[in-house]
DODRENVEX-353014 format. One record per residue: x, y, z of N, C-alpha, C in turn; residue number from 1; chain; residue in three letters. Coordinates in pm, whole numbers. Layout:
! DODRENVEX-353014
<pt n_x="X" n_y="Y" n_z="Z" ca_x="X" ca_y="Y" ca_z="Z" c_x="X" c_y="Y" c_z="Z" num="NUM" chaine="A" residu="ALA"/>
...
! end
This chain:
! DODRENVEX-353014
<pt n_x="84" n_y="-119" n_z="0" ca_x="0" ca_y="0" ca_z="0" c_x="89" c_y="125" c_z="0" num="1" chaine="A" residu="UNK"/>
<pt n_x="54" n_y="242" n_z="-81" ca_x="180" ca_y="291" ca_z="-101" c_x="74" c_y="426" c_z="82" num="2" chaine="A" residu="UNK"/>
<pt n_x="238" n_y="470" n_z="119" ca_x="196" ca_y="570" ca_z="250" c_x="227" c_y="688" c_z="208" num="3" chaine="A" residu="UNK"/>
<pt n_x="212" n_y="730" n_z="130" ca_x="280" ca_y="901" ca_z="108" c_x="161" c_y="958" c_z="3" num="4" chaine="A" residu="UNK"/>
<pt n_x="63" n_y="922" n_z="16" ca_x="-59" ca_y="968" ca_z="-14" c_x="-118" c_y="1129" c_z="22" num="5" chaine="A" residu="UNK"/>
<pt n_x="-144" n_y="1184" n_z="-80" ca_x="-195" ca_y="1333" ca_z="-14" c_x="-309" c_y="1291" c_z="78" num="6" chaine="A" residu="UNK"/>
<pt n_x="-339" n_y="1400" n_z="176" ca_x="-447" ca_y="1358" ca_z="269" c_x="-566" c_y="1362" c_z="162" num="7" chaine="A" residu="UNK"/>
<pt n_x="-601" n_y="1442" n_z="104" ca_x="-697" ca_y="1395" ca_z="30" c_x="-806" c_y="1324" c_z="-42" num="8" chaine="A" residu="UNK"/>
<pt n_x="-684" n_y="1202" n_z="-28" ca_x="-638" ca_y="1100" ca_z="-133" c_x="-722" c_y="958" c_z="-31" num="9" chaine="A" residu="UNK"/>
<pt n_x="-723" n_y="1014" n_z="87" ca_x="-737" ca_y="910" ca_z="156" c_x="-895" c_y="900" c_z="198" num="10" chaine="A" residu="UNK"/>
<pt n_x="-956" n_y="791" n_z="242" ca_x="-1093" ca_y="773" ca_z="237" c_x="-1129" c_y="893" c_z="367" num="11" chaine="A" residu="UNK"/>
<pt n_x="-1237" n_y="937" n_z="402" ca_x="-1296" ca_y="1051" ca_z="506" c_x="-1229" c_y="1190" c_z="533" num="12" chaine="A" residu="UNK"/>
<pt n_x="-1124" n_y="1191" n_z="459" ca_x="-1010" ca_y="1300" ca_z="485" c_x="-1078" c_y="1410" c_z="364" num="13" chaine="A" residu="UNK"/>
<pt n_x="-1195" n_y="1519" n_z="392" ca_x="-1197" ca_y="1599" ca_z="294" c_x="-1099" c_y="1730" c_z="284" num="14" chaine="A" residu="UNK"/>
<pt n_x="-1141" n_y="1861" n_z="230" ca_x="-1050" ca_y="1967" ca_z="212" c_x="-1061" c_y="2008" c_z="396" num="15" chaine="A" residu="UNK"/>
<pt n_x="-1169" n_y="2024" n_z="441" ca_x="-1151" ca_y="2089" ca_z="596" c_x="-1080" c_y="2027" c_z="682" num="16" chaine="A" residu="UNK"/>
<pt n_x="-1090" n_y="1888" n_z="686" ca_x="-983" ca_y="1787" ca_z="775" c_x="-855" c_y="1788" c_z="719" num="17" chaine="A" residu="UNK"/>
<pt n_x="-835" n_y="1801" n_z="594" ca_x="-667" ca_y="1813" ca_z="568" c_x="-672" c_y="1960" c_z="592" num="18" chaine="A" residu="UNK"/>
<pt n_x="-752" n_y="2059" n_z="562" ca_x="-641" ca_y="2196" ca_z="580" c_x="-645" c_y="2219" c_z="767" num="19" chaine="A" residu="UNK"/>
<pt n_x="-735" n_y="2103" n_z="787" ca_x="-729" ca_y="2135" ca_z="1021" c_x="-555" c_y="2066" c_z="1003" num="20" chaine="A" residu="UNK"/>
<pt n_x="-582" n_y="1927" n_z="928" ca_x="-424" ca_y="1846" ca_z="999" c_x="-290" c_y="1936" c_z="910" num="21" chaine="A" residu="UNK"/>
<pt n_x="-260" n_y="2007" n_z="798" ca_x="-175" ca_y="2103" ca_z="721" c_x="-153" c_y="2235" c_z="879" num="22" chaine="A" residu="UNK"/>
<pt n_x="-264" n_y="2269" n_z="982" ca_x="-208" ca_y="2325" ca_z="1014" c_x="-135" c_y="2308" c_z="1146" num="23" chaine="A" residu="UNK"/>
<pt n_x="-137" n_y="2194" n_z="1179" ca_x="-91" ca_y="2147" ca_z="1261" c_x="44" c_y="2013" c_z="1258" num="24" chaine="A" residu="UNK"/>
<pt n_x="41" n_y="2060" n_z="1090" ca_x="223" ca_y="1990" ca_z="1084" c_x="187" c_y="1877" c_z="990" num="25" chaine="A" residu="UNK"/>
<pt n_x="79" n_y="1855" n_z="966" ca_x="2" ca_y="1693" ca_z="932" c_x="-12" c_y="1719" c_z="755" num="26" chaine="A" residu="UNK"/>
<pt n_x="116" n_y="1687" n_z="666" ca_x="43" ca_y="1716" ca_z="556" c_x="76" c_y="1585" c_z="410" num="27" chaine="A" residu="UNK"/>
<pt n_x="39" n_y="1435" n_z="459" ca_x="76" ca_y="1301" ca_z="372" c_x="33" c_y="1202" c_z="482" num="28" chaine="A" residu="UNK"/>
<pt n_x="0" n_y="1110" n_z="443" ca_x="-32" ca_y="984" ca_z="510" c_x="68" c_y="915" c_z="566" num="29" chaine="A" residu="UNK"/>
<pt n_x="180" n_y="911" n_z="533" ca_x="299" ca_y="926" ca_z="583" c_x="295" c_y="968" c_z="756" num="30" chaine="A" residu="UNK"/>
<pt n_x="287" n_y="1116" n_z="715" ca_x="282" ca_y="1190" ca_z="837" c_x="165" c_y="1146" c_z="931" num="31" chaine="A" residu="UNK"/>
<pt n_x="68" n_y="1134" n_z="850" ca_x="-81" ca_y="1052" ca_z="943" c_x="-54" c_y="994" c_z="1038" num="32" chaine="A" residu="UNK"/>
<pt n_x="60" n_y="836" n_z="962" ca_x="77" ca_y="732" ca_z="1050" c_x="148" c_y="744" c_z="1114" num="33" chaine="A" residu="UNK"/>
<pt n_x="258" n_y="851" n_z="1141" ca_x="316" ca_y="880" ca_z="1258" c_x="288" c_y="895" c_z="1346" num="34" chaine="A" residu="UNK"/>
<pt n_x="160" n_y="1035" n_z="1326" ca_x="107" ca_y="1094" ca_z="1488" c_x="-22" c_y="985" c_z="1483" num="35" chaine="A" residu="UNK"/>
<pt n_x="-56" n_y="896" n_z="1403" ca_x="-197" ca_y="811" ca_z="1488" c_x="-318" c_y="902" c_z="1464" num="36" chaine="A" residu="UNK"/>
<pt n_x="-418" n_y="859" n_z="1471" ca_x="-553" ca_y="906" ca_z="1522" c_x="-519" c_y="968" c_z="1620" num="37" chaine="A" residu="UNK"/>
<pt n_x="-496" n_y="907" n_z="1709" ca_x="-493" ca_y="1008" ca_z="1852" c_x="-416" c_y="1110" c_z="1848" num="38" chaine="A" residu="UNK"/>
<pt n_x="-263" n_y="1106" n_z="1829" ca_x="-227" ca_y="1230" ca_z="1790" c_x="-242" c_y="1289" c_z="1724" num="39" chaine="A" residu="UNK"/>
<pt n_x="-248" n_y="1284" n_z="1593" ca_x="-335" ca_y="1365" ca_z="1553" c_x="-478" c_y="1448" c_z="1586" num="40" chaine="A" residu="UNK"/>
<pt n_x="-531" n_y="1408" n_z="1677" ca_x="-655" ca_y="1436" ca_z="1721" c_x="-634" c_y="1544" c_z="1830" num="41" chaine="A" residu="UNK"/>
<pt n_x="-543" n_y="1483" n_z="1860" ca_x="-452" ca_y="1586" ca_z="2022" c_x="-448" c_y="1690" c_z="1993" num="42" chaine="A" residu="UNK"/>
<pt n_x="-360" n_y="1697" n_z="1878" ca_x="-288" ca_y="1831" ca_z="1775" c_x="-345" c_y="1931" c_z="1754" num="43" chaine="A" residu="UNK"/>
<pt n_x="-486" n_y="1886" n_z="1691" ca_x="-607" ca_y="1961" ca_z="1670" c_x="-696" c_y="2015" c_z="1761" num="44" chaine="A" residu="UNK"/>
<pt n_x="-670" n_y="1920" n_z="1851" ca_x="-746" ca_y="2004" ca_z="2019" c_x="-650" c_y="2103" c_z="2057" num="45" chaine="A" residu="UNK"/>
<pt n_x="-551" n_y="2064" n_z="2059" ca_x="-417" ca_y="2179" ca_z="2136" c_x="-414" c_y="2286" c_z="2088" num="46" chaine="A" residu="UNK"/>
<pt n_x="-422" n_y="2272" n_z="1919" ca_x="-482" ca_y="2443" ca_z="1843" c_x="-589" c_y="2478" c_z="1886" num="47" chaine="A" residu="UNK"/>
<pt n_x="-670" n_y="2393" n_z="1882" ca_x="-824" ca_y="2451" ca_z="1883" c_x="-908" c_y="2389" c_z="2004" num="48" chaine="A" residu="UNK"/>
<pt n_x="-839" n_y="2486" n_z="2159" ca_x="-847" ca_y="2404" ca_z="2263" c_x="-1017" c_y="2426" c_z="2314" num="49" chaine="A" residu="UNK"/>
<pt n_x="-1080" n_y="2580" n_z="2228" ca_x="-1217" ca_y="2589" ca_z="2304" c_x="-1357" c_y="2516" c_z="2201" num="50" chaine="A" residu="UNK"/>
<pt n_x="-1270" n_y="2444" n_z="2083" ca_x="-1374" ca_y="2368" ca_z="2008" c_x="-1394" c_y="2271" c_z="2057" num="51" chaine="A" residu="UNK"/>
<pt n_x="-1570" n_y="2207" n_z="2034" ca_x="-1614" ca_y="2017" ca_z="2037" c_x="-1574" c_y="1962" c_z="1892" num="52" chaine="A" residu="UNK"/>
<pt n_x="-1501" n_y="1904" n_z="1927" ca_x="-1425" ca_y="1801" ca_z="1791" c_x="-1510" c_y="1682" c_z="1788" num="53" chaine="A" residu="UNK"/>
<pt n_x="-1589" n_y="1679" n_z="1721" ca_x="-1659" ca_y="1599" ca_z="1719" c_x="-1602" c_y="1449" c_z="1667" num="54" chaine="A" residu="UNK"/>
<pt n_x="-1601" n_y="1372" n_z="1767" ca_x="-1508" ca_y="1228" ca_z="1725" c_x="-1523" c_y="1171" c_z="1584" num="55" chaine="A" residu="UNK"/>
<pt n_x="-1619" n_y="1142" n_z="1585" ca_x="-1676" ca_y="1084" ca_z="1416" c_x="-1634" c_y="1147" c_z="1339" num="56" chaine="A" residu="UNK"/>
<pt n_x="-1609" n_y="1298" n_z="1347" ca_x="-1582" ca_y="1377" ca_z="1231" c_x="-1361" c_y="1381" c_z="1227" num="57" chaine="A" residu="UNK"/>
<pt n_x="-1315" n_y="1334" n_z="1332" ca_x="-1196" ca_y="1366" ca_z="1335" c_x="-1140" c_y="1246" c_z="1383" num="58" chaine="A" residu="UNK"/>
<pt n_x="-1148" n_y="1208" n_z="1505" ca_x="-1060" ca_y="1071" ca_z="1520" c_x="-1119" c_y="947" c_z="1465" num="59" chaine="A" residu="UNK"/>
<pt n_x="-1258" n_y="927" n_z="1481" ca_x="-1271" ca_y="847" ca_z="1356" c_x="-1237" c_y="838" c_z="1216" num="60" chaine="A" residu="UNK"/>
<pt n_x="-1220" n_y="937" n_z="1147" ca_x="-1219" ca_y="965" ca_z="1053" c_x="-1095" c_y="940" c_z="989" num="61" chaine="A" residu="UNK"/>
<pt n_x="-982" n_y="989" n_z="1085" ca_x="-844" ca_y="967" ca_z="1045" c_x="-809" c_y="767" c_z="1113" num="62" chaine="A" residu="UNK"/>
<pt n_x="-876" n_y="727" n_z="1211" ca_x="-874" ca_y="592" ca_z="1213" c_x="-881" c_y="538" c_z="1082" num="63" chaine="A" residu="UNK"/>
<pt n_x="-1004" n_y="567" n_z="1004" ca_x="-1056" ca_y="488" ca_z="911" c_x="-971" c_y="518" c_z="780" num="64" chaine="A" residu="UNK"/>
<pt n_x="-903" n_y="639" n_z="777" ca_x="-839" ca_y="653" ca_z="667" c_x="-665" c_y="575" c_z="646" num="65" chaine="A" residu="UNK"/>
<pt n_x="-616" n_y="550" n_z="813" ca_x="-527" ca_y="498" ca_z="797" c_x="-561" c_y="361" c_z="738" num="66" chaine="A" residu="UNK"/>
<pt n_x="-702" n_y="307" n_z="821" ca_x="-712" ca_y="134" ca_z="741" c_x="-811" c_y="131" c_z="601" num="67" chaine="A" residu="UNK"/>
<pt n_x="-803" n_y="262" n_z="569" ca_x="-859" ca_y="279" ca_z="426" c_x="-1036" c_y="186" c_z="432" num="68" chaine="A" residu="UNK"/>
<pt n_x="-1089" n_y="290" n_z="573" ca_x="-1264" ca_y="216" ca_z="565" c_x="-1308" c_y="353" c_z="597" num="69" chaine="A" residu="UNK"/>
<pt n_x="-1442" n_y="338" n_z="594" ca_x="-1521" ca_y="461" ca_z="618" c_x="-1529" c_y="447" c_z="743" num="70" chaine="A" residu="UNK"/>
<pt n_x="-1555" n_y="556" n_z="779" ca_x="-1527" ca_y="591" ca_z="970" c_x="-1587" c_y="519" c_z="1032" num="71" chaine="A" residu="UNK"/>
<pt n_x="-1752" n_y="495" n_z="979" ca_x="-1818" ca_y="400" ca_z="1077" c_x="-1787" c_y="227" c_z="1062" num="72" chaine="A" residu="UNK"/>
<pt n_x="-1708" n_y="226" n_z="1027" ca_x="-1623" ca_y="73" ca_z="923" c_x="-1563" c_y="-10" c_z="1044" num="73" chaine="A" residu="UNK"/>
<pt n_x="-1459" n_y="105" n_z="1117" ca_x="-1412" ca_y="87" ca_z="1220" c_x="-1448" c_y="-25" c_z="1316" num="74" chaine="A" residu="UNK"/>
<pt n_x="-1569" n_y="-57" n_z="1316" ca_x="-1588" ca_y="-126" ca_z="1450" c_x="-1600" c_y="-57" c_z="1577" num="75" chaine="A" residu="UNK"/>
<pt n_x="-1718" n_y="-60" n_z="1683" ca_x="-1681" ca_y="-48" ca_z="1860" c_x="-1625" c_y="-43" c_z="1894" num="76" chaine="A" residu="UNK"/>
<pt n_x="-1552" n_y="-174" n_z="1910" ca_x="-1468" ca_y="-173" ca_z="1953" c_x="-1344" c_y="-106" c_z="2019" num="77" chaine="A" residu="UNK"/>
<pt n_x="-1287" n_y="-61" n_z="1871" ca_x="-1172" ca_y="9" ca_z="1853" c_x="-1179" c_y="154" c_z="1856" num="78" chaine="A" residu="UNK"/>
<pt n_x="-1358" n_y="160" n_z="1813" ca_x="-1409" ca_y="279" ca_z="1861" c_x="-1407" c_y="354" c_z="1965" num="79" chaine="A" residu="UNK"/>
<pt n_x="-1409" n_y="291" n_z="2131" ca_x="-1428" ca_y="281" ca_z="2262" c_x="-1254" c_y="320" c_z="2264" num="80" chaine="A" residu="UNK"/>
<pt n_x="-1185" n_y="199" n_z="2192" ca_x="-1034" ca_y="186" ca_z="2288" c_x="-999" c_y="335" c_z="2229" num="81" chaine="A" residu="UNK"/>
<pt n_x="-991" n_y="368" n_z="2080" ca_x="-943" ca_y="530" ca_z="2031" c_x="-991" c_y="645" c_z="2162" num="82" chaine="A" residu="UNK"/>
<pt n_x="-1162" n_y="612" n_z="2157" ca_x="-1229" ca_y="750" ca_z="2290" c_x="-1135" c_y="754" c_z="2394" num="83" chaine="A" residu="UNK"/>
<pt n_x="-1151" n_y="625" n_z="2458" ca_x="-1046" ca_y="610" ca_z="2609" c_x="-898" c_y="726" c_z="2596" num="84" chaine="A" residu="UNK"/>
<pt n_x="-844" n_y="658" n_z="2484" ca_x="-741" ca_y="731" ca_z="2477" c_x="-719" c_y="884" c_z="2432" num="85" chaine="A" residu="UNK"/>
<pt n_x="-851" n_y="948" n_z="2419" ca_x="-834" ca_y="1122" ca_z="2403" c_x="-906" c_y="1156" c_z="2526" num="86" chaine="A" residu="UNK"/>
<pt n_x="-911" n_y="1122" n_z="2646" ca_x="-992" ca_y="1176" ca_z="2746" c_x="-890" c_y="1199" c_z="2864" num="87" chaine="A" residu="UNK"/>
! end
């Protein structure tokens, strides 16, 4: 699978979620899989500490794009263990 994909490029990642992760350092799939969902998710709270980030719209979203599914694709599961870990 190639990783150096524009965010774009990748499934749930539209123009507003890549230009949130571009400003926070995040700009290739590459870079995605570095910081994770979660960090990445962090990143975006730490800029934008008085917004509701709505999970579905951001850490799901970048979950599902690293395993190339649509956000709700994910599973519970993994759904629950990602939440745990931004709280």
């Amino acid at each position: 699978m190639q990783q150096n994909r524009r965010l774009t490029d990748l499934k749930n990642i539209g123009m507003k979620i890549a230009a949130r992760l571009n400003e926070v350092g995040i700009f290739s799939e590459a870079e995605l899989r570095i910081a994770g969902a979660v960090g990445a998710h962090r990143k975006i709270k730490q800029r934008y500490p008085d917004e509701a980030l709505p999970v579905c719209y951001y850490l799901y979203s970048f979950e599902g794009a690293l395993r190339d599914k649509h956000w709700d694709a994910i599973g519970e599961k993994r759904k629950l263990a990602l939440k745990a870990q931004i709280r």
